[in-house]
Legacy VTK file of the C-alpha trace (Angstrom):
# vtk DataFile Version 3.0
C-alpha trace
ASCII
DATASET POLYDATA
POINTS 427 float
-3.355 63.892 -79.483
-0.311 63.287 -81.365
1.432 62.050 -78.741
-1.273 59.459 -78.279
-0.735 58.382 -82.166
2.762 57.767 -81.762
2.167 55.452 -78.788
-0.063 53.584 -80.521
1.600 53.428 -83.725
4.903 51.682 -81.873
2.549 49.556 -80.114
1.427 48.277 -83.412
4.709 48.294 -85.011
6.065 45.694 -82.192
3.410 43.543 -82.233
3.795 42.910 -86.653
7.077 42.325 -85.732
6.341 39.761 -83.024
4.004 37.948 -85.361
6.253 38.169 -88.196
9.073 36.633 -86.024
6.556 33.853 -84.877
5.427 32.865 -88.294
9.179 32.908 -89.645
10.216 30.398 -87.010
7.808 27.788 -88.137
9.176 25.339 -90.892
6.399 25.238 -93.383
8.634 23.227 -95.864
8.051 20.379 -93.170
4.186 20.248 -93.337
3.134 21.216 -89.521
4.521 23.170 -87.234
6.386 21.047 -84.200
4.474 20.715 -80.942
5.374 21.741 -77.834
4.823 17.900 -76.879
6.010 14.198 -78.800
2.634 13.342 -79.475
1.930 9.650 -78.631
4.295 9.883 -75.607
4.150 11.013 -72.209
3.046 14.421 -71.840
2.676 17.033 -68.891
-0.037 18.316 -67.044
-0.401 21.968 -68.596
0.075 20.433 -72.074
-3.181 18.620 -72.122
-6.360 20.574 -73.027
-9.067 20.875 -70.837
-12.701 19.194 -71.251
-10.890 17.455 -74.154
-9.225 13.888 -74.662
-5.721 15.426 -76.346
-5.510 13.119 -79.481
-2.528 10.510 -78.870
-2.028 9.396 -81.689
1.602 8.925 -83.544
2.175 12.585 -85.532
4.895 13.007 -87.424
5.591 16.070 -89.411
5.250 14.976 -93.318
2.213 15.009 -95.177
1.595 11.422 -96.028
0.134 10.492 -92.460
0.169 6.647 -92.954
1.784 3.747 -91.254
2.421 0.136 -91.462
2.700 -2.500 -89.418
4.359 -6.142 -89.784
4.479 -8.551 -87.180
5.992 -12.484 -86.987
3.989 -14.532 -84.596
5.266 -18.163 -82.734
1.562 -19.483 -81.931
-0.134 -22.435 -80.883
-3.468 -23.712 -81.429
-5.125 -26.336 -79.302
-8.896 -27.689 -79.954
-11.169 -29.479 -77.248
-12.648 -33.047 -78.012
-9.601 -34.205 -80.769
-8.541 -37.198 -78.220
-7.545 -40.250 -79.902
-9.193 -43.806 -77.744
-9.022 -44.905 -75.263
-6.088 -47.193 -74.005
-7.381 -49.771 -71.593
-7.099 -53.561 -70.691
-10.981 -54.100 -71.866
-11.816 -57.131 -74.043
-12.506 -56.779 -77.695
-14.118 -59.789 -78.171
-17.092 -58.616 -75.912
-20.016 -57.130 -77.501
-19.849 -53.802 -75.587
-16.299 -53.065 -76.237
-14.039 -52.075 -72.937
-17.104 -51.237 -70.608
-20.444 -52.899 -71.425
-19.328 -56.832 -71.552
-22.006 -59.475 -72.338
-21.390 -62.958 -70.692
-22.790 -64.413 -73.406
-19.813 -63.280 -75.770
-17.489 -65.369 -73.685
-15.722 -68.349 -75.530
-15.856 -71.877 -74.058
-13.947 -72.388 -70.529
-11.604 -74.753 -72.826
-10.116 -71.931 -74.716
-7.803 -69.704 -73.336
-9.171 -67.183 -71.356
-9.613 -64.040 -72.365
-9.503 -60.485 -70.658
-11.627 -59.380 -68.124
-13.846 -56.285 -68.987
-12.231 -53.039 -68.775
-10.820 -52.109 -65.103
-8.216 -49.693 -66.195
-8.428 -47.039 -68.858
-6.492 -43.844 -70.221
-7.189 -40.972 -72.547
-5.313 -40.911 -75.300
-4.710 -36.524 -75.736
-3.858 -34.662 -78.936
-0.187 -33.351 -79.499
-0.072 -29.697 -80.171
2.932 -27.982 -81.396
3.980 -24.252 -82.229
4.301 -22.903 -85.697
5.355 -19.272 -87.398
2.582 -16.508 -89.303
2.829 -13.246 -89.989
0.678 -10.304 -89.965
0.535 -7.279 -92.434
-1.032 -4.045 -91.664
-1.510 0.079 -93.356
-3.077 2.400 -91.920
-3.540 6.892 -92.015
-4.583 8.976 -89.551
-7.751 11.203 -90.945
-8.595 14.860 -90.492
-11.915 13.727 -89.199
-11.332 14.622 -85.366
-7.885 12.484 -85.230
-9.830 9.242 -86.198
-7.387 6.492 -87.941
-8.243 3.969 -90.105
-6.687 0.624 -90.254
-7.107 -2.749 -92.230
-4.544 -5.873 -90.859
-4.533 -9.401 -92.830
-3.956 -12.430 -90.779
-2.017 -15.251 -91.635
-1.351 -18.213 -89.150
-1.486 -22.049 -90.700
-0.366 -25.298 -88.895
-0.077 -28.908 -88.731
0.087 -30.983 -85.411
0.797 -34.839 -85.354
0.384 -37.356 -82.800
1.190 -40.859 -82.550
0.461 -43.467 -79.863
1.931 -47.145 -80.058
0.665 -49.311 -77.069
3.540 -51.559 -77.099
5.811 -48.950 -76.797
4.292 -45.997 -74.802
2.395 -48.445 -72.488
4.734 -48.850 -68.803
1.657 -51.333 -67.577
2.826 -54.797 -66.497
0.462 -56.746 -69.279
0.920 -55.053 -72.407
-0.359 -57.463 -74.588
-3.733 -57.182 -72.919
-4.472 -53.843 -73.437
-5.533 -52.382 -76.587
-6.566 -48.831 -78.185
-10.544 -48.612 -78.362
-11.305 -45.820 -80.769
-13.394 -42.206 -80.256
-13.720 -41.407 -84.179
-14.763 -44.667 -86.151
-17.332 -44.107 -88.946
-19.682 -46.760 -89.621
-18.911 -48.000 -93.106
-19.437 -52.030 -94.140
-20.446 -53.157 -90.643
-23.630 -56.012 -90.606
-24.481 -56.034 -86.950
-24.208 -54.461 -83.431
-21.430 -56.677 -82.599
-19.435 -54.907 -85.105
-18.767 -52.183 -82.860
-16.231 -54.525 -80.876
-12.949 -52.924 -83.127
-9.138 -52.358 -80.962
-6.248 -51.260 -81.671
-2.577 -51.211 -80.829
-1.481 -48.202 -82.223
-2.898 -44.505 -83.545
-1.723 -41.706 -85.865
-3.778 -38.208 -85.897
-2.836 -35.438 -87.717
-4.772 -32.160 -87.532
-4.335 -29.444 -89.912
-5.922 -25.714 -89.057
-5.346 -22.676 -91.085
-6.415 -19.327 -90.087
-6.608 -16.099 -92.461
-8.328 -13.290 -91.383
-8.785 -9.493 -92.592
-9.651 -6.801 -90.336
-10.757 -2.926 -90.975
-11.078 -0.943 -88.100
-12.027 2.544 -87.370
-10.454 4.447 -83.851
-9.262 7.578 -82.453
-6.061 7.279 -80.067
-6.584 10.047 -76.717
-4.759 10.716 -73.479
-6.505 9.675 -70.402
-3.572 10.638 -68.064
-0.682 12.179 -68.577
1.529 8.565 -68.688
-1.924 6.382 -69.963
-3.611 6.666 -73.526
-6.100 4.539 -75.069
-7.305 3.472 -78.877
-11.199 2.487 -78.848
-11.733 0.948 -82.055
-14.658 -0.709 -83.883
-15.006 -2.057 -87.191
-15.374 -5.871 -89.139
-13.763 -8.824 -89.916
-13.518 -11.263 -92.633
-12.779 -14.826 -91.088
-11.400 -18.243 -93.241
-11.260 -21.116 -91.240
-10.449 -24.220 -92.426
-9.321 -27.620 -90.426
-8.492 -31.542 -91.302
-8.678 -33.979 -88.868
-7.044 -37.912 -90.304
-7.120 -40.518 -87.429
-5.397 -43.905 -88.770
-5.827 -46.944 -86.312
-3.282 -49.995 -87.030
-2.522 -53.116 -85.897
-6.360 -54.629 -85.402
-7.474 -56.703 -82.612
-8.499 -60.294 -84.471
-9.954 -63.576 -82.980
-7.923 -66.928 -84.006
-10.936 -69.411 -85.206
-9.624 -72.799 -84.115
-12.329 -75.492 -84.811
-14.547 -73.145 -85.870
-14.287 -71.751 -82.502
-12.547 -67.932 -81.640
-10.045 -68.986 -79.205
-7.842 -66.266 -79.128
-6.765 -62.676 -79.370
-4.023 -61.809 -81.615
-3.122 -59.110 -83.651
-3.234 -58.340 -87.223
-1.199 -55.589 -88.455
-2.828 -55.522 -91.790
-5.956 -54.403 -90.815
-6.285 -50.735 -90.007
-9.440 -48.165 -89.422
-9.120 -44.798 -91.071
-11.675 -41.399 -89.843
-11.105 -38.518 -92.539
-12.722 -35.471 -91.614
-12.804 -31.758 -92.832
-14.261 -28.637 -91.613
-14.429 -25.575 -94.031
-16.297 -22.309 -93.020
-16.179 -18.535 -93.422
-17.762 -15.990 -91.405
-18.331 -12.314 -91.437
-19.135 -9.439 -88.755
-18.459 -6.362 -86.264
-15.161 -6.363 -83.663
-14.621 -4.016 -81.139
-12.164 -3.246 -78.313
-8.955 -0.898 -77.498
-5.803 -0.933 -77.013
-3.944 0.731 -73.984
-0.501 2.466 -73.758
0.772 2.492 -69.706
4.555 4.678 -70.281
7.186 4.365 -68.434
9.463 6.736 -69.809
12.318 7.109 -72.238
9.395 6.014 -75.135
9.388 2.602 -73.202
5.566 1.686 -72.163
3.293 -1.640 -71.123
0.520 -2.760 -73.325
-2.779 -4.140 -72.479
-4.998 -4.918 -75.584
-8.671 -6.231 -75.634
-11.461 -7.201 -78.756
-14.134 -9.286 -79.467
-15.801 -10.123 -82.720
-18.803 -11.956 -83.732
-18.854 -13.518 -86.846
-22.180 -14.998 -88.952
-19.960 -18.074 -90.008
-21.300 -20.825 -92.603
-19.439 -24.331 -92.270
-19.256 -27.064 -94.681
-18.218 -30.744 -92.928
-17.112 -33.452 -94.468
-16.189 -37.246 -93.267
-14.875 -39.923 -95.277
-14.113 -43.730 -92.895
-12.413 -46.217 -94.249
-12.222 -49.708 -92.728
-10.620 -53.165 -94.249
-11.691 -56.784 -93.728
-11.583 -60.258 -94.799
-13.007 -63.400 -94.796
-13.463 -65.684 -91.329
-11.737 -69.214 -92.461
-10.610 -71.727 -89.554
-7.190 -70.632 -88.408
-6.538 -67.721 -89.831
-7.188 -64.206 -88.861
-10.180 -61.996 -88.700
-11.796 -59.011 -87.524
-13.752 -60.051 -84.033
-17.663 -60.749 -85.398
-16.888 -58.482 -88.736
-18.730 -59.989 -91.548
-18.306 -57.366 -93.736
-15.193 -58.480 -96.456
-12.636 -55.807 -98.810
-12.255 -52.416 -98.307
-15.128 -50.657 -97.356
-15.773 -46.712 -97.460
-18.152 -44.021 -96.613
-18.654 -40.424 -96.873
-21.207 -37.900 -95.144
-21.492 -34.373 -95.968
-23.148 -31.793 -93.950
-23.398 -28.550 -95.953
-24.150 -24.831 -95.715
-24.499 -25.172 -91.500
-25.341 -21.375 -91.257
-24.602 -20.004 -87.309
-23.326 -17.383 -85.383
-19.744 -17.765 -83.513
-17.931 -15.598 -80.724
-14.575 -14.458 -80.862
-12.047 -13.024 -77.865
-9.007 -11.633 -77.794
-6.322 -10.442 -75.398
-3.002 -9.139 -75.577
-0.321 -7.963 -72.877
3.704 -6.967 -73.472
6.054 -4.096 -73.807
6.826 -1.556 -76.270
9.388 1.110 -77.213
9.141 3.835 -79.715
10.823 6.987 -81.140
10.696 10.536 -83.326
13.479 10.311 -85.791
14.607 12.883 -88.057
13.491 15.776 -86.770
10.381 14.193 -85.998
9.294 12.741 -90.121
9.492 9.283 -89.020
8.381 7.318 -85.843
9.320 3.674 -85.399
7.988 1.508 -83.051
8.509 -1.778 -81.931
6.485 -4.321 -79.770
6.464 -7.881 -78.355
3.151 -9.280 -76.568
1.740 -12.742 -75.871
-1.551 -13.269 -76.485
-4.566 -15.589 -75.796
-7.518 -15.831 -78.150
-10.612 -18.207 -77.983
-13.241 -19.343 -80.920
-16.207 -21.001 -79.595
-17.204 -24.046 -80.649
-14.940 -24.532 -84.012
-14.342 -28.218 -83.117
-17.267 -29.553 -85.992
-15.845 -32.879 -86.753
-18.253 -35.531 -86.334
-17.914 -37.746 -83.296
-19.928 -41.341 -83.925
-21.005 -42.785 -80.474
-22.442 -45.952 -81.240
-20.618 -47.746 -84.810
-23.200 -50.068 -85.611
-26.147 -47.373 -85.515
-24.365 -43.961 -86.470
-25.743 -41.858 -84.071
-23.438 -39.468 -84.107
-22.578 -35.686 -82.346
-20.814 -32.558 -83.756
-17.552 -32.057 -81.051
-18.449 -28.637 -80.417
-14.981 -27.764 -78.740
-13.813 -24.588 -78.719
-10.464 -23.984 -80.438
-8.029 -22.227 -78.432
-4.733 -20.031 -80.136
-2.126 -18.102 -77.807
1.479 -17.327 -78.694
3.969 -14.430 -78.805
3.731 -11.655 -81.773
6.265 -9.276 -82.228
5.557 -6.387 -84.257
7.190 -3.322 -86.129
5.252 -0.394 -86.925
7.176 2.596 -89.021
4.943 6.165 -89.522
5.633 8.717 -92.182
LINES 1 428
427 0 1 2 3 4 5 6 7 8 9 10 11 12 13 14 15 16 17 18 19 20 21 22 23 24 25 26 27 28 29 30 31 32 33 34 35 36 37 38 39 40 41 42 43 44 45 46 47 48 49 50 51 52 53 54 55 56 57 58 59 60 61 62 63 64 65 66 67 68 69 70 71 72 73 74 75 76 77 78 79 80 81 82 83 84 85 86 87 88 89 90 91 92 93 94 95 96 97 98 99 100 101 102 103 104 105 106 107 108 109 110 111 112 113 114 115 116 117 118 119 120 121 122 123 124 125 126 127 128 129 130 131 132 133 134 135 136 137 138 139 140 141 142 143 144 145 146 147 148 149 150 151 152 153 154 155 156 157 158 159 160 161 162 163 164 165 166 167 168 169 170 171 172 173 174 175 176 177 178 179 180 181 182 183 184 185 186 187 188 189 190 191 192 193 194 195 196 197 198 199 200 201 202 203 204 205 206 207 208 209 210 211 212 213 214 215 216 217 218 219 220 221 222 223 224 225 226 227 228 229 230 231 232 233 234 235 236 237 238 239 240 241 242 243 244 245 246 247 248 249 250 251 252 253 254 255 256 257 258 259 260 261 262 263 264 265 266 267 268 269 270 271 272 273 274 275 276 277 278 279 280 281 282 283 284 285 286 287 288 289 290 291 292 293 294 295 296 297 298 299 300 301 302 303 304 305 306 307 308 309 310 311 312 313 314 315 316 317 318 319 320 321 322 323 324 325 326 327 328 329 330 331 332 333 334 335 336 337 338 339 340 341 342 343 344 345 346 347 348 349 350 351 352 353 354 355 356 357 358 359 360 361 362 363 364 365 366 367 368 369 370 371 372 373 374 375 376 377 378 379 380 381 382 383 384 385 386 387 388 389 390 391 392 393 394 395 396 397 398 399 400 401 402 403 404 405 406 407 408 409 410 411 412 413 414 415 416 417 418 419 420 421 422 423 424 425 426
């Protein structure tokens, strides 16, 4: 009997001291013990738990648990239905501009002739250009079974200009009998249908779009290999969206009144049209999607990134034409069959246009990251391009027919792609 106590008292003596020695070797002055694993990287078979998707998310070993995240982006944003005129060698002088000509419109076979209706035409497209933006991001991991929360704040604003002068960007053989007929002319001091007859020889555009946006997002980060994680994540998103849209034609189309007779073409650079429009909306609702983590080793790994959103957006469109005239007098110059005289302007608002628009996103690149001091800080850095569509954002009002102003929201979508680089720094 007391041989059997002494057996099990140094059985229980060695295992204290194994436990003692266990306890000792974790460093409790650094928050939680070290893993047997760099969480958030590549990991081996026998470290993953079974009937359990390991949390993957970045752990390092101080007791704040936050991050942050900045990233520079180099997009681009492109809109469908912004094109200019139309560059053709139609008549202005005919009562249905470069494609619907009326005989009747044609002056005496005395005068000089004038063009025949339109037999040649091109588009005139929008010039888009790239621009900088930044992004700004915090975020903490939460006890809640490894969820993180996040909120990012989106800033991306930018300016694109275009200009088209016939005379000069035109390689045809008879410049001077082609002229700009015009997609975006509001109907402001015009008397008649004939007034719809207005060309050009040259166009400015300049559209403005500026994009803020503020995200929160719930997600948990798991392993779903031992080389592949992902980060489902749901949550909301504020949305500002604001755009300006100024279309200046120049250099009018006029007839020459000889006799009391239009004779002539010519051109009066005096005489401009000028479309003003503005598109202001906000929107609010749920985004989802996740993010995915393919390593490669050495904390090197490829990213594939996915969301959607869709927002209940309210818009408020404005547009503001301008067009100047003057008075028909034998042999001098003047609008073709304008009677209207001055400067004439008009304005139409459309307000509190209440609808729901789709968002998608998608983002591919490369990353790299690391443990640093003893595993307190992780820094990681990314580059990705991305490609991102709003649906039907183009709102600007397109008038059809001049004289009548029947008119037609664009409804293009507006298009944004572009590289974003990205820092991200846990502690």
């Amino acid at each position: 009997m007391l041989n059997l106590f002494s057996k099990t008292t140094s059985w229980m003596v060695a295992s204290l001291l194994a436990t003692t020695v266990a306890v000792s070797a974790q460093d409790t002055t650094k928050g939680r013990p070290q893993k047997s694993y760099e969480q958030g990287h590549e990991v081996e078979k026998n470290q993953l738990m079974p009937a359990y998707s390991a949390p993957a998310c970045i752990s390092v070993r101080g007791s704040w648990d936050v991050y942050a995240t900045g990233s520079f982006l180099y997009w681009q944003a492109r809109e469908d239905n912004l094109e200019l005129g139309i560059a053709s060698n139609g008549d202005p002088l005919l009562t249905g501009g470069p494609f619907l000509p009326n005989p009747f419109d044609y002056a005496p076979a005395t005068t000089v002739p004038f063009v025949d209706p339109m037999t040649e035409g091109r588009t005139i497209n929008a010039n888009y250009s790239y621009g900088p933006g930044f992004k700004l991001g915090l975020g903490m991991n939460l006890d809640y079974d490894n969820w993180d929360a996040y909120a990012e704040y989106t800033w991306f604003h930018k300016t694109s200009n275009t200009h088209y002068d016939l005379d000069a960007d035109c390689a045809c053989e008879e410049p001077d009998n082609r002229w700009i007929f015009p997609t975006r002319i509001m109907p402001v001091g015009l008397t008649t249908v004939l007034d719809s007859d207005r060309a050009y020889k040259a166009v400015d555009q300049s559209w403005n779009v500026k994009m803020d946006f503020l995200d929160l997002s719930l997600s948990r980060s798991y392993y779903s290999g031992t080389k592949l994680s992902f980060r489902p994540f749901f949550g909301a998103r504020g949305a500002w969206i604001r755009q300006k849209l100024d279309t200046y034609y120049s250099s009018q189309a006029v007839g020459v009144l000889v006799g009391g007779a239009t004779t002539a073409i010519a051109v009066d650079p005096t005489l401009f049209s000028d479309q003003y429009g503005s598109i202001r909306s906000w929107g609010v609702g749920p985004r989802a999607g996740f993010e995915s983590n393919w390593m490669l080793g050495c904390g090197f790994r490829l990213i594939g990134d996915v969301s959607a959103d869709i927002l209940y957006t309210r818009y408020d469109v404005k547009s503001i034409g301008a067009i100047n005239a003057t008075y028909a007098t034998d042999g001098s110059f003047v609008p073709p069959l304008l009677i209207a005289t001055g400067f004439s302007q008009g304005t139409l608002h459309q307000k509190h246009l209440d609808v729901l628009r789709p968002h998608a996103d998608m983002e591919i690149g490369f990353g790299w990251g690391s443990y640093f001091d003893n595993s307190n800080w992780h820094v990681d850095l990314l580059a990705t391009y991305g490609y991102q569509v709003f649906w039907n954002q183009n709102m600007f009002r397109n008038f059809s027919e001049s004289y009548s102003g029947r008119s037609t929201n664009g409804n293009g979508n507006l298009y944004v792609h572009g590289v974003t680089v990205t820092a991200r720094v846990d502690f």
